[in-house]
N, C-alpha and C positions, 0 to 999 in steps of 0.2 A: 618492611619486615614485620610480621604478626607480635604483636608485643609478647605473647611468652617464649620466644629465642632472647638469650643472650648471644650475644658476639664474642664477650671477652673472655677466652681460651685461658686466661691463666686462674678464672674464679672458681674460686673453691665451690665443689659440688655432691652431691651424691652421687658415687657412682649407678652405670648399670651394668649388670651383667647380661648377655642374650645368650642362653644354655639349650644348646639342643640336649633333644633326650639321651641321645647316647654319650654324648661327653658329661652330663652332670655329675658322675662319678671322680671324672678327672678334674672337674668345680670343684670338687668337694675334697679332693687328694692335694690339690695347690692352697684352700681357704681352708686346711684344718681349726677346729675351734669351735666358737659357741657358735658361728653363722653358719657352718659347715654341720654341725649337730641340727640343730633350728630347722635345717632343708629335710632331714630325716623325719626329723618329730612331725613336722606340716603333712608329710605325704604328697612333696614337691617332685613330678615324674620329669620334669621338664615341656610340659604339654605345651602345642601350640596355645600362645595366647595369656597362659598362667603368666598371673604376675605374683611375685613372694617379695613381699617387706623381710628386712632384716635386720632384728632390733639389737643396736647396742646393750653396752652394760646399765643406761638409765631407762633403757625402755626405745630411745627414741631411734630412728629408723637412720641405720649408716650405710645402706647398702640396700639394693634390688636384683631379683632376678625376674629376668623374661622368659617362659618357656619357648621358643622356636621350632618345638616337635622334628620335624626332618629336617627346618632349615629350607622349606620351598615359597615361602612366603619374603617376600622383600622388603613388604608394610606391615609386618606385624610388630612395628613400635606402635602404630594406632592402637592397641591394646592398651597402652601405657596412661594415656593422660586422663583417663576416667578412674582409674588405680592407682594412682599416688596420688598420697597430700599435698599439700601445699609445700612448696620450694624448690630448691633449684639443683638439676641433675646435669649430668651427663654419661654419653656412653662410654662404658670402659672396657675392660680384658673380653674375649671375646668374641666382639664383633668385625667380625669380616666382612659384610655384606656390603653392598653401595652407601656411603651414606648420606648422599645427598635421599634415594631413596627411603632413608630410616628417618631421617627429620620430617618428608613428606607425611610416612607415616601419621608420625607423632601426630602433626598438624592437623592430617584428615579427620583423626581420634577425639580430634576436640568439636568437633560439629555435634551441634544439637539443632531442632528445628522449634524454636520456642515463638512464634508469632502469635500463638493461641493459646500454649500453658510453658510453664517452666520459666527459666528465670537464667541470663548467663553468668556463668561462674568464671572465678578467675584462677587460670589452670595453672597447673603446676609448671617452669620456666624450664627448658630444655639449652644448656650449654651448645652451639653449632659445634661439631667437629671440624677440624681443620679441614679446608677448602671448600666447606659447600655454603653456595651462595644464599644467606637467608632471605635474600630481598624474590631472588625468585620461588623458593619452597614456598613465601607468601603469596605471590602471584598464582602457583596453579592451584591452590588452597582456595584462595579467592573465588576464582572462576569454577571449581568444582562445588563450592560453596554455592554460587550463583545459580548454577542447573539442578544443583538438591532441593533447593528454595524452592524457586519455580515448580519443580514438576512435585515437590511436598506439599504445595497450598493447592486446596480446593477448589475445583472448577467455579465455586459460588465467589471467589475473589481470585480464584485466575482465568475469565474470559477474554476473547478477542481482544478485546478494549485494553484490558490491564496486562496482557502479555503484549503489546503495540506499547503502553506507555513502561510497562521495564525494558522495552529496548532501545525507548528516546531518551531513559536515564542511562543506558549505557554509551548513548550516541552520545549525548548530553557529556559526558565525562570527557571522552576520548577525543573530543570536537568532530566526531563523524555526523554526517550530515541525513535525514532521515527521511523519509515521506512515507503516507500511506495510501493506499486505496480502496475506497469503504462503500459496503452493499451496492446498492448498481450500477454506481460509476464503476466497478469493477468489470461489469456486462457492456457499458462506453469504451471500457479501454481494451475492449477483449479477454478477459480471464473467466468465461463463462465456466469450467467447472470447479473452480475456485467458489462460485458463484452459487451452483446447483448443490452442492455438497451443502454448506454454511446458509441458506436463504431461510431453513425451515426455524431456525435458531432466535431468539429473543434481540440478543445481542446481534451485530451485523458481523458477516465474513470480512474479512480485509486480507491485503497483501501488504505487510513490514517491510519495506527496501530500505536499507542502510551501506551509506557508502563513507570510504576513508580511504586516505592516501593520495600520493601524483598521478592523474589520472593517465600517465602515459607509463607508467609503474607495471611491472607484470600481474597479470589479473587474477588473482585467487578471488573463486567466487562460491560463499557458502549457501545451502537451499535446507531448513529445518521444516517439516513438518510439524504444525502446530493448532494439530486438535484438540482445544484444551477441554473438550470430555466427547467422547463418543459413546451413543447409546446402540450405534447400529444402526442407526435411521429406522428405515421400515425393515427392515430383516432384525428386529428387534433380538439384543443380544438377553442372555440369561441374566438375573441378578449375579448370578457368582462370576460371570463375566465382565460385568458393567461396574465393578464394585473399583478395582485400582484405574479406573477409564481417566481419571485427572492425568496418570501419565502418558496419557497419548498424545503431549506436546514435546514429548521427552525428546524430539530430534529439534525440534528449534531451542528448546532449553541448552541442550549440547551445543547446536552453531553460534547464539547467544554467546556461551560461557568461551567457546574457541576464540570467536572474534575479539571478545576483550583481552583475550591473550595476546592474540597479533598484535592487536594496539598498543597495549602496555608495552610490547617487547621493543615497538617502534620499528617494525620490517619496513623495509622499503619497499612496499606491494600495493596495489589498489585492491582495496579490499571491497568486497561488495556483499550483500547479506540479504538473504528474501526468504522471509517468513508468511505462509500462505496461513493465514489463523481463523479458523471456525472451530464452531460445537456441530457435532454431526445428531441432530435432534429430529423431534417429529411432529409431525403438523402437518395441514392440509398441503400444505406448497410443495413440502418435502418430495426429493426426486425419489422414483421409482426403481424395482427392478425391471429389466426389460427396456429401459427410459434408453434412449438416443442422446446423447450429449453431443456438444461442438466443443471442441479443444484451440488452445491458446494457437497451437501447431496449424490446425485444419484438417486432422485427421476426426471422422465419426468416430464414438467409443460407443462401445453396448452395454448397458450396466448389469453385470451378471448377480450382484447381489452388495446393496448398500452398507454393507459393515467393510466392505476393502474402498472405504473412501479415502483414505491416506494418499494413494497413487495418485488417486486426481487429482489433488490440488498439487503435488507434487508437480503432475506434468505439465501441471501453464506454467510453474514457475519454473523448473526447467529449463521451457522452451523460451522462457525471458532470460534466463541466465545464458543461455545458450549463444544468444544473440549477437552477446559480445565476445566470441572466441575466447574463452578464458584460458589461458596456460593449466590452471587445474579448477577443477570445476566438481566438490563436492558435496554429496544429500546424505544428509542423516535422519532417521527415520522411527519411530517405533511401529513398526509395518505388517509383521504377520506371526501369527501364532506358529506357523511353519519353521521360522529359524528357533525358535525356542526349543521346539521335538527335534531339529537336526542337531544342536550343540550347545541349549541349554539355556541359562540365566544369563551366564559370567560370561560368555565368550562369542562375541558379536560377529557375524558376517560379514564380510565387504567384498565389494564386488567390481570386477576396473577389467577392463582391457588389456589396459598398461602393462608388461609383466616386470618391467623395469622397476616403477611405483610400485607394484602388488611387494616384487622380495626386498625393495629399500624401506618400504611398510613396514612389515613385517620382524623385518632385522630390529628397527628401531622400537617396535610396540613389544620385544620383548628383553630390549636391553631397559627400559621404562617401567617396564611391569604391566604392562595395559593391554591384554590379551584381546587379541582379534583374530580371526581364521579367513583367511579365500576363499571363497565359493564360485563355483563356476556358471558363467553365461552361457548357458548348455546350448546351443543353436540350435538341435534338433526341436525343442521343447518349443520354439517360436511361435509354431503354427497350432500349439495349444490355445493360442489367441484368439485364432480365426472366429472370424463373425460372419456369420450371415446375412445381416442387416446393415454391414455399418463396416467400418476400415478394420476397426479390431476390437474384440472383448476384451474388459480389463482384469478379468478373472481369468484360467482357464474351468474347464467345465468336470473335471477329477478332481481327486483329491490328494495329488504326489505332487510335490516339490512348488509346495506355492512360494515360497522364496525366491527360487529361482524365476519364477513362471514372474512376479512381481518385478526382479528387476529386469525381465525383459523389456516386459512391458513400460517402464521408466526409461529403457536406455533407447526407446523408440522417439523420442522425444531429445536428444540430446544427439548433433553432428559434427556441430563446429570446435568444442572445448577439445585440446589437444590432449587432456586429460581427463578422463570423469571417473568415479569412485563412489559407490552407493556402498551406504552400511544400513543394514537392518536390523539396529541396536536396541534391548529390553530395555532400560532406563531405570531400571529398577532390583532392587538388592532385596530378593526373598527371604534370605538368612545372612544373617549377619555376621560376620568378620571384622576382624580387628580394624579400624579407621574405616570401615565400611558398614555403616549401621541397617537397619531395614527402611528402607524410602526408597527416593531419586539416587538417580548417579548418571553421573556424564563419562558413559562408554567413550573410550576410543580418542579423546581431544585430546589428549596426553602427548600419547605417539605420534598424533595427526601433527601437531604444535610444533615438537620436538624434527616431524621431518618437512613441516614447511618452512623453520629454521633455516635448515640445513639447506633446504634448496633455495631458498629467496633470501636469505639472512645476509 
């Protein structure tokens, strides 16, 4: 449990209040008096997010109000712990909402990323309401902690190498067991566009494989993408493009953060993890457009332009994951600028076959609060693939529905997993919100967590 939860329910605290806009009036008809005047004077509307101190007769603060605006936000206690002083609260009249979700909140609200400036504070103690478990509000804390980390630090101290050895400290923890496969022993073992992609780089490409659990265990096997900076190779990207490129590890930052959730939760599943890790840079060796690659699978690919390098190394690892039938078999990705122009920042893509998995997804990422949306494997679109040269392009050659067109092209690679599920997740918080600051964020491993619980638990 994160040290500022208290447990004990009977300790005296400050209360909070969480007042949507339109009920503050009726706040303020039940709490007649100087705290009830004080909401006036402030020019307290109830806004999302606003937080109001509410001073006693010595000054000193006996009461908070949250503003909740419509009340659509379920984390907007992460507002709270940058906003009070020091001591010890809890939630009072008011709140309706989940509250295992409002302590999340809280939690999320206390991330800072201080590896390079700042200093951590000791935050204000948040009383648990009855029934919610703080030991795990600390756990997804943790592990969303973990993939902010990550995809926060700069590609100059988060390359191949150091995102290979954060995941041997998380194998390290968990007693999962690890190996990797480094520059051209990667070409020995067959992962050549793992290889093509990552060769032009300082640093060498590698494959992370991390395994845990009874190996005869149902197989949940995760695949992150982990570019920890892309320039675009030779289709060389804009500056104003290249500038947030440290988050293009942001999908192995995510299966990272998930897997230690599995672990800590102790499922009884064989868990497996393959993080394919390059810098997609340039230099003479650097692959080409136009280039012919060989795949882990044995399909040709045509390279239609070196900035959708994500997909490649995606697809050897894949087609390794692949190999063991996994019962569910999922990629997470920071993959195209096309899911961003379909539905935005906040609200990730995924993509499955399965329609069983898609509305049990779905159900659970919004009882959670962890918004995600279905996108469909268009079939007709397949043959946007087609190649001239070669089994298949990895681009297609317009410029409509590269998402889509993207997970076709992945789910080419993938036959035997009874289930697969690609997401095409931003990793990243443009604008800020309460418990969700401007950086990293681990799209989607919330709900993913909560419903491979439910299925393997």
């Amino acid at each position: 449990m994160l040290d500022f939860f208290l447990a004990d329910k009977d300790k005296a605290a400050t209360p909070i209040w969480l007042v949507r806009a339109e009920d503050l009036e009726g706040w303020r008809s039940t709490h007649a008096g100087a705290g009830a005047a004080w909401v006036e004077t402030s020019g307290f509307k109830g806004e999302a997010g606003k937080v109001l101190l509410l001073p006693d007769a010595s000054g000193a603060v006996s009461g908070v109000l949250l503003g909740t605006g419509d009340g659509s936000d379920p984390l907007i206690t992460g507002a709270l712990a940058s906003a009070l002083p020091s001591g010890e609260y809890r939630l009072a009249g008011g709140f309706d909402g989940d509250p295992t979700l409002a302590v999340l909140g809280y939690a999320l609200g206390t991330y800072r990323f201080t590896r390079y400036s700042g200093k951590p504070r000791d935050w204000p103690r948040l009383v648990l309401p009855q029934g919610v478990d703080g030991e795990e509000a600390g756990r997804l804390a943790r592990a969303m902690f973990l993939a902010r980390d990550l995809i926060n630090t700069p590609a100059s101290d988060m390359s191949p190498a150091d995102l290979a050895a954060a995941a041997q400290s998380v194998a390290d923890t968990h007693g999962a067991t690890m190996s990797t496969i480094v520059g051209d022993e990667l070409l020995a073992q067959n992962y050549p566009m793992i290889h093509a992609v990552g060769r032009a780089a300082a640093v060498a490409p590698r494959l992370i494989d991390m395994r845990w659990g009874r190996e005869d265990a149902p197989r949940v096997t995760l695949v992150g993408k982990g570019v920890c900076f892309d320039t675009g190779g030779l289709d060389l990207k804009p500056s104003s493009a290249m500038g947030l490129m440290k988050k293009d590890m942001g999908g192995a930052a995510a299966t990272l953060a998930l897997a230690q959730l599995l672990m800590e939760d102790g499922l009884d599943i064989r868990l497996r993890l393959l993080i394919p890790a390059v810098e997609n840079s340039v230099s003479g060796n650097a692959f080409r457009p136009g280039d012919v690659l060989q795949s882990r699978k044995g399909l040709t690919v045509e390279i239609g332009n070196t900035d959708a390098e994500g997909r490649l190394i995606l697809a050897d690892a894949l087609t390794e994951a692949d190999s063991e039938s996994p019962d569910l078999l999922i990629d997470m990705a920071t993959l195209t600028g096309a899911a961003r122009v379909a539905l935005g920042p906040e609200l990730p893509p995924f993509y499955t076959h399965d329609d069983d998995f898609a509305r049990d997804l779905a159900a659970v990422a919004q009882a959670v609060a962890d918004p995600i949306w279905r996108m469909p494997l268009w079939k007709p679109y397949d043959n946007w693939l087609d190649s001239k040269i070669a089994d298949v392009s990895h681009i297609s050659d317009g410029p409509f529905a590269g998402s889509v067109t993207a997970a076709l092209f992945l789910a080419r690679f993938v036959e035997k997993a009874r289930v697969h599920a690609h997401f095409d997740i931003y990793g990243w918080v443009p604008k800020p919100k309460p418990g969700r600051p401007v950086g990293g964020e681990a799209q989607a491993i919330r709900a993913l967590f909560q419903l491979i619980r439910r299925q393997y638990g």
